[in-house]
PDB file as gemmi writes it, atoms N, CA and C in Angstrom:
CRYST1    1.000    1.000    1.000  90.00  90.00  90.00 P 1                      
ATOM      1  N   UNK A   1      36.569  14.392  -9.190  1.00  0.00           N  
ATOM      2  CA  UNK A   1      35.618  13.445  -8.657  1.00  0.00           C  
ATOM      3  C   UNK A   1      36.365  12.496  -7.721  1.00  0.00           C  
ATOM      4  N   UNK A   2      35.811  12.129  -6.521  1.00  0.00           N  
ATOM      5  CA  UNK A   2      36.521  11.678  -5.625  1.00  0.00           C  
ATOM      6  C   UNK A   2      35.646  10.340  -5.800  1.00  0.00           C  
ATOM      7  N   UNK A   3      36.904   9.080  -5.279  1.00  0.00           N  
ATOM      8  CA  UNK A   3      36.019   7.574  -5.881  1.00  0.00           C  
ATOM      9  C   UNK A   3      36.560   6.908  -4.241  1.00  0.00           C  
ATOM     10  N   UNK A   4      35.371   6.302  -3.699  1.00  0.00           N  
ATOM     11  CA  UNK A   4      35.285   5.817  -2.351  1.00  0.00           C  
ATOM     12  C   UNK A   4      34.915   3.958  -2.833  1.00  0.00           C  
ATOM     13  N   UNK A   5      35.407   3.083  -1.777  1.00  0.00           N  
ATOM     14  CA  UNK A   5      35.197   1.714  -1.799  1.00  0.00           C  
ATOM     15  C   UNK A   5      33.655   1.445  -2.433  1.00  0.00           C  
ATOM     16  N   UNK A   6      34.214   0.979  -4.099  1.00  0.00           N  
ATOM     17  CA  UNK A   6      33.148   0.644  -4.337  1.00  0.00           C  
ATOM     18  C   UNK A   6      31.849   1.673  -4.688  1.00  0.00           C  
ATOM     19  N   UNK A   7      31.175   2.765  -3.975  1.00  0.00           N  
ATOM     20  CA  UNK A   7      30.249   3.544  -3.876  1.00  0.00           C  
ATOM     21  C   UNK A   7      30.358   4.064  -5.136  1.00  0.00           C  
ATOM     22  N   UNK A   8      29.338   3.920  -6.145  1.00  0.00           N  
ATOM     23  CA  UNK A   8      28.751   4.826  -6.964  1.00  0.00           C  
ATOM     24  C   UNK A   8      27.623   6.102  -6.329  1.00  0.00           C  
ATOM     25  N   UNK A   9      27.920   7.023  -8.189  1.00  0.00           N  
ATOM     26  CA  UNK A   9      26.815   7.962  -7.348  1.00  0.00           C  
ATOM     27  C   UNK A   9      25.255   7.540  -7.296  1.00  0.00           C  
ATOM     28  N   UNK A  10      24.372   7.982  -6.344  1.00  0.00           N  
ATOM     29  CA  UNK A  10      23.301   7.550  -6.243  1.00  0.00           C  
ATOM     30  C   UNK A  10      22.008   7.865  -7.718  1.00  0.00           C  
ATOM     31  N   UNK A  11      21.569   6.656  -7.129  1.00  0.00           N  
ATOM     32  CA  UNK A  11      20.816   6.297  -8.690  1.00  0.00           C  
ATOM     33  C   UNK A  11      19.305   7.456  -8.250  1.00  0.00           C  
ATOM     34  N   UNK A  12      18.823   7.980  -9.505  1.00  0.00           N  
ATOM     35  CA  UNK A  12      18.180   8.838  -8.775  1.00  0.00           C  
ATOM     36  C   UNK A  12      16.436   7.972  -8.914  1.00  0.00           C  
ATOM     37  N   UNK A  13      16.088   8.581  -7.830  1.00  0.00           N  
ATOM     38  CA  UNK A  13      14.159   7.580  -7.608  1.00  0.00           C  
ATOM     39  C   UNK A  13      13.614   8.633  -7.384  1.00  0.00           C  
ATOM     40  N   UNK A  14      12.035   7.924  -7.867  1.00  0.00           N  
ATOM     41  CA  UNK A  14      10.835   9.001  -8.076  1.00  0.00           C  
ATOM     42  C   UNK A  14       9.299   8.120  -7.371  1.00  0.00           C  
ATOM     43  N   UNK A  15       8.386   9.411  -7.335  1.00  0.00           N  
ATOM     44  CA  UNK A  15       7.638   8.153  -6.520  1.00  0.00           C  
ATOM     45  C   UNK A  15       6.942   7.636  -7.867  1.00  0.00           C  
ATOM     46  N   UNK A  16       6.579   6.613  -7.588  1.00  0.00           N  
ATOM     47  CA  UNK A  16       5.792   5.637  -8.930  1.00  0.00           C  
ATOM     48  C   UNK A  16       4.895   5.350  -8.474  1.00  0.00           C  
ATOM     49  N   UNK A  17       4.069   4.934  -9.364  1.00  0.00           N  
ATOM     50  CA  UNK A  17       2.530   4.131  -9.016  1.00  0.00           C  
ATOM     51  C   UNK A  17       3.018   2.376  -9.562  1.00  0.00           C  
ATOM     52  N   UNK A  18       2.369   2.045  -8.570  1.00  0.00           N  
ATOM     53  CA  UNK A  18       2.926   0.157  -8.504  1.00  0.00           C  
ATOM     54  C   UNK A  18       1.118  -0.392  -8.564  1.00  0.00           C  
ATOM     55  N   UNK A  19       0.954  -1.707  -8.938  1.00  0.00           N  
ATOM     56  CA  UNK A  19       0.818  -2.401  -8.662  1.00  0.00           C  
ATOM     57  C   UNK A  19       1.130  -3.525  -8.002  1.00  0.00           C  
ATOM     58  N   UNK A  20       0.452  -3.776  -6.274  1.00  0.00           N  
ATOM     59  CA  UNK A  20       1.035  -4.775  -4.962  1.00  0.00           C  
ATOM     60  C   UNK A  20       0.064  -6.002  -4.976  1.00  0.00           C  
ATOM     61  N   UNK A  21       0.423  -7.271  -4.758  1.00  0.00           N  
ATOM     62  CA  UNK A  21      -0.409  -7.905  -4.221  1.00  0.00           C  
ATOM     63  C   UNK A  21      -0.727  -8.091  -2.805  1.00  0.00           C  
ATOM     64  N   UNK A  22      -2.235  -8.205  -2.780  1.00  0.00           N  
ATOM     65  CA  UNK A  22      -3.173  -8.030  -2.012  1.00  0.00           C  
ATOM     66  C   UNK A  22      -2.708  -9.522  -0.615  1.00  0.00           C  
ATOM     67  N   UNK A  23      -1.985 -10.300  -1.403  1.00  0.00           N  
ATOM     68  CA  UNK A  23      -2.109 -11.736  -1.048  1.00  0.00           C  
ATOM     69  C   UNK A  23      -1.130 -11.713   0.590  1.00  0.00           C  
ATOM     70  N   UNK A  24      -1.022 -11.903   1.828  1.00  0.00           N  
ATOM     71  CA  UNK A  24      -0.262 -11.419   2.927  1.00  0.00           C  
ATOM     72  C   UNK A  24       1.069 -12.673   2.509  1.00  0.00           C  
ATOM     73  N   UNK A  25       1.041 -13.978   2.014  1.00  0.00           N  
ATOM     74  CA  UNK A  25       2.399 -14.820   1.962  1.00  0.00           C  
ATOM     75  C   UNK A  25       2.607 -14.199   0.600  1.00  0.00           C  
ATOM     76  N   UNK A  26       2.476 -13.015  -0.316  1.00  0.00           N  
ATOM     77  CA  UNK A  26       3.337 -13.145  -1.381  1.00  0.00           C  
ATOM     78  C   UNK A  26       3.634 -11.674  -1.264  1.00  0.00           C  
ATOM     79  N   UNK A  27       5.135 -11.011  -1.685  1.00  0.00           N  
ATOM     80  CA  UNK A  27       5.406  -9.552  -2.037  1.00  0.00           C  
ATOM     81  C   UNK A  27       5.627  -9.617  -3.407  1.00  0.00           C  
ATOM     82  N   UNK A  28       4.656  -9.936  -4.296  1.00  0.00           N  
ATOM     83  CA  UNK A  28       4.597  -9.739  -5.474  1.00  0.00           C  
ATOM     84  C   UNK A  28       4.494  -8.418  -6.013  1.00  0.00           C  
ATOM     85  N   UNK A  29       4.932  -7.380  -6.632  1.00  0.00           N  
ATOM     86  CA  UNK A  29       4.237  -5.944  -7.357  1.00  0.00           C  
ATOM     87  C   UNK A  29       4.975  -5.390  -8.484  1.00  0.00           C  
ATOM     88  N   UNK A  30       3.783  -4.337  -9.382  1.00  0.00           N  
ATOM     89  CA  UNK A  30       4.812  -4.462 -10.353  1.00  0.00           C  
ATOM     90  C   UNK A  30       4.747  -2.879 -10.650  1.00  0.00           C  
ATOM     91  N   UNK A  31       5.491  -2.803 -11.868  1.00  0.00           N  
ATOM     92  CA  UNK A  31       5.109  -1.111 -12.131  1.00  0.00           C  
ATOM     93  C   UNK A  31       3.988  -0.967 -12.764  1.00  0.00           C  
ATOM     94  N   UNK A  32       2.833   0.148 -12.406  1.00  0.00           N  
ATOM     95  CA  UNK A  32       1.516   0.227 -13.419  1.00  0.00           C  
ATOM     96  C   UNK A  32       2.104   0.134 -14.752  1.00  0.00           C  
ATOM     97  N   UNK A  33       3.259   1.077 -15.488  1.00  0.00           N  
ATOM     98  CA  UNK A  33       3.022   1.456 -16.861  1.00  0.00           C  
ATOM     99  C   UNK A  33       4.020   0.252 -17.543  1.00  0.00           C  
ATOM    100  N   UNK A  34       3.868  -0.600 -16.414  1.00  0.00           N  
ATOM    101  CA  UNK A  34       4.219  -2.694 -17.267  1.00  0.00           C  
ATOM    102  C   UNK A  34       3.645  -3.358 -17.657  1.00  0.00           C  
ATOM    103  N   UNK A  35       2.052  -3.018 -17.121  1.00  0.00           N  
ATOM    104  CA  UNK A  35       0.860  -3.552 -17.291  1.00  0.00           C  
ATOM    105  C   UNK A  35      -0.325  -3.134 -18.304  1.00  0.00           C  
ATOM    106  N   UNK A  36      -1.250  -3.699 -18.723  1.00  0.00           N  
ATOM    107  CA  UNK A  36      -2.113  -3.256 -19.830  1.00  0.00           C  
ATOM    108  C   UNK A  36      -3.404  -3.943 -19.173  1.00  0.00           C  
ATOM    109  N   UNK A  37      -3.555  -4.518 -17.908  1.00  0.00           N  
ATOM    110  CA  UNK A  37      -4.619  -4.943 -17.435  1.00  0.00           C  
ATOM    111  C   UNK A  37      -5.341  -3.914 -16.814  1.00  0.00           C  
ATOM    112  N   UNK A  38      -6.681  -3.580 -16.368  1.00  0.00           N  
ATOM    113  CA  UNK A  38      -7.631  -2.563 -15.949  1.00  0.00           C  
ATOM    114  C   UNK A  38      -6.856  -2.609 -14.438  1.00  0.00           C  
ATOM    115  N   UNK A  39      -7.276  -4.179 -14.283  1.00  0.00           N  
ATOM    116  CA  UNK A  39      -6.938  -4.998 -12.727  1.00  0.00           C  
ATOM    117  C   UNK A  39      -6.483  -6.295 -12.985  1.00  0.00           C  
ATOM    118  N   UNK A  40      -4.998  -5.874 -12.887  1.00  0.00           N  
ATOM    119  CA  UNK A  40      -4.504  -7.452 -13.088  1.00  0.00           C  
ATOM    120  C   UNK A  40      -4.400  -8.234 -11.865  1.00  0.00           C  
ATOM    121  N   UNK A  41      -3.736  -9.459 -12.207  1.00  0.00           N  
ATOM    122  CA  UNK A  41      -3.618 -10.423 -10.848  1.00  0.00           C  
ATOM    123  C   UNK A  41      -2.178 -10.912 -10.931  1.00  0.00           C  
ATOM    124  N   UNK A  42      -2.112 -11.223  -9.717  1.00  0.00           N  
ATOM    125  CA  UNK A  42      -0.453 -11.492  -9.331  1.00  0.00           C  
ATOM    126  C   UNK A  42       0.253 -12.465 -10.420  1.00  0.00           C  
ATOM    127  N   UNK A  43       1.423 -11.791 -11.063  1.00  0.00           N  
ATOM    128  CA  UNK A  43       1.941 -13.014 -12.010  1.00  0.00           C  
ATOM    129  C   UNK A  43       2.746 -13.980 -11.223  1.00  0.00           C  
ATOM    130  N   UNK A  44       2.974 -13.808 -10.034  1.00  0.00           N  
ATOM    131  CA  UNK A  44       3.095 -15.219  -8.914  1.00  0.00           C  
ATOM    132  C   UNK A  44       2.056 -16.054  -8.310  1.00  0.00           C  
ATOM    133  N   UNK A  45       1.198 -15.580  -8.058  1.00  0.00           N  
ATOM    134  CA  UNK A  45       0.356 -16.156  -7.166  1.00  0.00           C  
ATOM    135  C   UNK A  45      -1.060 -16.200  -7.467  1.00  0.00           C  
ATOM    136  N   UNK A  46      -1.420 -15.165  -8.477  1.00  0.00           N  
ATOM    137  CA  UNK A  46      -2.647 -15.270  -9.049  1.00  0.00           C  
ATOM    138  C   UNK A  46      -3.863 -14.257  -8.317  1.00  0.00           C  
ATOM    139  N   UNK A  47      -3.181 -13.967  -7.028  1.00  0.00           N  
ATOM    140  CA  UNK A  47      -4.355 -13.174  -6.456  1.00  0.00           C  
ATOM    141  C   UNK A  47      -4.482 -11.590  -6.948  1.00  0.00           C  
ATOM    142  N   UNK A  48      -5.316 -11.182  -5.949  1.00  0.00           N  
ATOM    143  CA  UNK A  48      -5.819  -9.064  -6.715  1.00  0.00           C  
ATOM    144  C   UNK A  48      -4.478  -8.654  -6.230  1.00  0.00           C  
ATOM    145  N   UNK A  49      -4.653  -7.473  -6.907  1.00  0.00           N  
ATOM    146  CA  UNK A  49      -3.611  -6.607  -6.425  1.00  0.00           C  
ATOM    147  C   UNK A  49      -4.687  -5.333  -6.479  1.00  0.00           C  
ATOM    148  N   UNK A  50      -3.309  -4.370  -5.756  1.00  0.00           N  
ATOM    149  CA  UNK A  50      -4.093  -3.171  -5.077  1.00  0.00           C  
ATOM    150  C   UNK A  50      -3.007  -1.848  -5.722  1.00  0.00           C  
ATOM    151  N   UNK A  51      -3.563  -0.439  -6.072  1.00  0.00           N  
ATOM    152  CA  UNK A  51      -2.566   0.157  -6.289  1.00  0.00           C  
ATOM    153  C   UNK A  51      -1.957   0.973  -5.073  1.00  0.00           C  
ATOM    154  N   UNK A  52      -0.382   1.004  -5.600  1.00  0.00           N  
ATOM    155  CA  UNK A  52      -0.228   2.081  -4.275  1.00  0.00           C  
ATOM    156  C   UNK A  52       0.949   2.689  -5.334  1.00  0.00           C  
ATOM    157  N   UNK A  53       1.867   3.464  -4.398  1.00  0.00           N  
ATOM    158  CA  UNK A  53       2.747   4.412  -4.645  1.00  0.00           C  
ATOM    159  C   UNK A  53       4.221   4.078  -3.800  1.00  0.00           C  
ATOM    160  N   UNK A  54       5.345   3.710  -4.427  1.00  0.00           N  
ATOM    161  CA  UNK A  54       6.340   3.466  -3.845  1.00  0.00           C  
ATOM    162  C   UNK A  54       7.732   4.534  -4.681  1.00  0.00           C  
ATOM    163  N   UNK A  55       8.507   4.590  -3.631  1.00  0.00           N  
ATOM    164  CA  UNK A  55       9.930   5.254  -4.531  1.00  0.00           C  
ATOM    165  C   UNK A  55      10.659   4.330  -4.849  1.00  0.00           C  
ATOM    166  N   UNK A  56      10.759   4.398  -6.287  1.00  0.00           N  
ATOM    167  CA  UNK A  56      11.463   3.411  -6.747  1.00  0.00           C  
ATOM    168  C   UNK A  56      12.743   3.990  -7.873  1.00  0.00           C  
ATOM    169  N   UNK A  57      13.881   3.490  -7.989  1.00  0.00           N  
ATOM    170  CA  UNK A  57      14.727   3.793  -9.044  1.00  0.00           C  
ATOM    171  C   UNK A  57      13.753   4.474 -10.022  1.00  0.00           C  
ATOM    172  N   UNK A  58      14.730   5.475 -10.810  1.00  0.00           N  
ATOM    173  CA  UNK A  58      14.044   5.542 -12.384  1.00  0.00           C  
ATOM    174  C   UNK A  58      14.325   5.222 -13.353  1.00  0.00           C  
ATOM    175  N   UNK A  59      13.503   4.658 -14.172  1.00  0.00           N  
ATOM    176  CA  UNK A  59      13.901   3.692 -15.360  1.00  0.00           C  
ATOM    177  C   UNK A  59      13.420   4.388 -16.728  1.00  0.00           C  
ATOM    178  N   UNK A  60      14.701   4.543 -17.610  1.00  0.00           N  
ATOM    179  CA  UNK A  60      14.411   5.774 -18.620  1.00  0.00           C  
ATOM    180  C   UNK A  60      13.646   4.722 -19.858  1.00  0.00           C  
TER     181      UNK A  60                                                      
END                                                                             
């Protein structure tokens, strides 16, 4: 195994389903399977959120 400045090996990501807020001054979002709300609201800011799909790390 060859070891370069620092560089680990890459962490591996998958696409996920997120919960984003809707709100344009906040990047609030979270992971759906964090949540237990139908439709929750921003735990910053209070507004809707919307679902989408982002690649994110995977978290075992």
């Amino acid at each position: 195994m060859a070891y370069f400045k620092g560089q680990k090996e890459p962490v591996p990501e998958v696409e996920t389903n997120v919960w984003s807020c809707t709100s344009e001054s906040c990047q609030g979002w979270m992971r759906e399977a964090f949540t237990f709300d139908e439709n929750p609201k921003c735990p910053l800011c209070e507004s809707d959120m919307s679902k989408e799909t982002r690649v994110l790390p995977v978290i075992e």
